[in-house]
N, C-alpha and C positions, 0 to 999 in steps of 0.2 A: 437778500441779507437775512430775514425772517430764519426762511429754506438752511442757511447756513448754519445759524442758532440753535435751529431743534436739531440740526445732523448731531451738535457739539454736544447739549447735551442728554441726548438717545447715546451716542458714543460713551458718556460719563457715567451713564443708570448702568449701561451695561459692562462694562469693567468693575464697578461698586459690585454688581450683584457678583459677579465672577470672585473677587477675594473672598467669600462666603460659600464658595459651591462646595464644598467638601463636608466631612461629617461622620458619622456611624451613627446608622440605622436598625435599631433594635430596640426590644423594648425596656427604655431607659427613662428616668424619671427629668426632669427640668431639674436645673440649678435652685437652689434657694431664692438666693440674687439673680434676678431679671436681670441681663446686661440691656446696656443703653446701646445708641449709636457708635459705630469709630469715631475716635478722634483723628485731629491732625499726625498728632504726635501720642506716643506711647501711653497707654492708661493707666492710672492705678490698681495693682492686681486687685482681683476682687475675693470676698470668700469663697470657697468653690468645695461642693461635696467630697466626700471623703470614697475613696476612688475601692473599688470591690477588690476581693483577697487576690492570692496566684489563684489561678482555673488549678481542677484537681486535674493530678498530674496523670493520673490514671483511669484517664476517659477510654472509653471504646477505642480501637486502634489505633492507641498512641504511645502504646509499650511495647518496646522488643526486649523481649528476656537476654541478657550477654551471662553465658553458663560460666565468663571468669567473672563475677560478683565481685571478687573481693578485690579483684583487678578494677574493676569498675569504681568503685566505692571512691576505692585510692585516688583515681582521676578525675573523677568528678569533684570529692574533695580536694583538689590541687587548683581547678580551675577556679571553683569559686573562689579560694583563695586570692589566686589573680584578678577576680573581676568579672569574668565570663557568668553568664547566668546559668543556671543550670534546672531550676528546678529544684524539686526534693533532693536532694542528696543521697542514694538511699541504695546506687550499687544496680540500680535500673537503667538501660539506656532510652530514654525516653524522646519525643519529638525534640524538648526542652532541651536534652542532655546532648541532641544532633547538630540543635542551634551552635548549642558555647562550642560543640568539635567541630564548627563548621565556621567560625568565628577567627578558632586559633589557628586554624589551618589560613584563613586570609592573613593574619597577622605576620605570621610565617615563613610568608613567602610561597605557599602552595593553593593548588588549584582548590577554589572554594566547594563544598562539597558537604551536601548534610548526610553522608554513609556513618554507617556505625562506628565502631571503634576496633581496631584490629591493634596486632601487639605492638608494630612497629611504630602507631602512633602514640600508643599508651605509652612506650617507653621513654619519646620524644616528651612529651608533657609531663612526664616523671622527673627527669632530668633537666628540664630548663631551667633556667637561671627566672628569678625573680623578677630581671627589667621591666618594665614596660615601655621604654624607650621603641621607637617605630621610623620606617625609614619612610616615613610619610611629611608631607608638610601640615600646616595647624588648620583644622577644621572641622566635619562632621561628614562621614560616611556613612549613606548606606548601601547596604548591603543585600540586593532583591535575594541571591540565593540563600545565605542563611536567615533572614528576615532580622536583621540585626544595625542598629546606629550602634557608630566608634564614633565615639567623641576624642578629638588627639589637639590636645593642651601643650607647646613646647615638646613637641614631637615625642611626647609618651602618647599614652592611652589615659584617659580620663575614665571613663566610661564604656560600657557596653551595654546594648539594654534592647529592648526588645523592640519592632515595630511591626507593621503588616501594613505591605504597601497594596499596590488595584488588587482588584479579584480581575479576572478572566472577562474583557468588555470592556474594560477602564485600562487607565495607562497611569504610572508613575513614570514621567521621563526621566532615561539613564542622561547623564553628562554632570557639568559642572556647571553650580548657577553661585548665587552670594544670597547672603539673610537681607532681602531689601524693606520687608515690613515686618515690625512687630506689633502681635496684640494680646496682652496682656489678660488675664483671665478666662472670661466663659464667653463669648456668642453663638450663636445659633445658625446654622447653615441655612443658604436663602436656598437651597432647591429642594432642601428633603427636611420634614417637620421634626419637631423635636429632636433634632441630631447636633449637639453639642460639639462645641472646638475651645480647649483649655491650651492657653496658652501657647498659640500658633507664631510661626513663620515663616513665613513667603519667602522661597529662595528662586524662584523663575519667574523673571519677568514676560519671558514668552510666555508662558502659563501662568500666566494671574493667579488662578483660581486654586494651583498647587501648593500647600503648606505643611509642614510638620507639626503635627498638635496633641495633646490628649484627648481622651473621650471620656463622655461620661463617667463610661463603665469600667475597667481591666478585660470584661470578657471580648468585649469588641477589636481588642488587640491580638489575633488569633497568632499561631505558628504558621500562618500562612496565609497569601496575601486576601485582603478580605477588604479594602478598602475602595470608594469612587475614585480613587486614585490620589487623594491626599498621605501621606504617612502618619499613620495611628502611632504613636508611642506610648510608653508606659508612665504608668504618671504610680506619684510622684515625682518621678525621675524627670519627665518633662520640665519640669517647673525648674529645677536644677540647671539643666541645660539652657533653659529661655534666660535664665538669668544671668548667667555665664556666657553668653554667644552676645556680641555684638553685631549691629548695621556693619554688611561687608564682610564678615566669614564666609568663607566658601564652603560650599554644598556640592560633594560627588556622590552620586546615582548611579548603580554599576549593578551587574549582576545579570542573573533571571533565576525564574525558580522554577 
């Protein structure tokens, strides 16, 4: 009987640790606010620092010159218009600006795909219609090849916004799970020190340990996938979304990059 007790709970330490395992690791400061333990039930958000600018858009090889500029400009500003993130605005195609055309292109109905911009597309996004209506059902996608959550409210698009799922060694699993835990605020990952999680939720029950959350920082949100296999989102925008998704949204994981 004893024997059976400790299996119970050794089994319980170790699923506790597991909703915790995720994180970004870099060099990031603690919260103000020390978070406490989980509760049962959903926390009180807590204060939580104020999350670092866009990364500059024009780091070491992450610019490709497009010699129609002015063509550029025009669709980049169209995209943000819509929603799609882009980055600087500025008529550059950028890793940023590969994202949102890699974005619309899934919206679209076409093969996801971070290529630059050619005139057939530019003309496509010039021309579209306003909608944001989607022939999706309501829930939150993402997106491993553009590194992208669509958020879809009543079968529009809510949102789009940036994440970074595993690095190379880790695994974000593809498929379809539900929001089955939320936590609210800041805690701290059990496997890797100082690696904060704002505002998580647990969509895989087979993978405990998997959740959607901010990070400290912005910079830990890269253009590409950089995480132990949690999804990094972009915060503020996180907080947005946490509040808006209920227990039981569905969560599809699709892609590769």
């Amino acid at each position: 009987m004893h024997s059976k007790f400790r299996a119970r709970v050794a089994a319980a330490a170790l699923a506790a640790t597991a909703l915790t395992a995720c994180g970004g690791v870099e060099t990031v400061s603690a919260p103000a606010t020390m978070p406490t333990s989980p509760a049962t039930s959903t926390p009180t958000p807590r204060p939580t620092p104020t999350p670092s600018p866009v990364p500059a858009r024009h780091s070491a090889g992450e610019v490709t010159t497009d010699a129609r500029a002015g063509t550029t400009l025009l669709v980049e500003r169209r995209l943000a218009s819509l929603g799609y993130p882009t980055g600087t605005v500025d008529g550059v195609v950028s890793v940023r600006t590969r994202q949102a055309l890699c974005a619309w292109r899934d919206l679209h109905g076409l093969s996801s795909s971070r290529a630059g911009l050619g005139p057939v597309l530019a003309s496509s996004i010039l021309s579209a219609s306003d909608s944001r209506w989607v022939s999706r059902a309501n829930g939150l996608y993402i997106n491993k090849t553009c590194q992208v959550l669509i958020q879809v409210v009543n079968h529009r698009y809510r949102r789009i916004v940036w994440v970074s799922t595993a690095m190379p060694g880790y695994t974000t699993p593809s498929g379809t799970g539900r929001v089955w835990r939320k936590w609210a605020g800041a805690h701290e990952s059990s496997l890797y020190s100082d690696a904060w999680m704002f505002d998580s939720m647990y969509f895989r029950r087979d993978h405990p340990g998997i959740a959607m959350h901010g990070s400290a920082s912005n910079s830990l949100v890269h253009s590409y996938p950089a995480s132990h296999g949690c999804v990094r989102v972009w915060r503020p925008t996180i907080h947005s979304i946490f509040n808006e998704t209920p227990i039981g949204t569905r969560v599809v994981v699709y892609g590769s990059y």
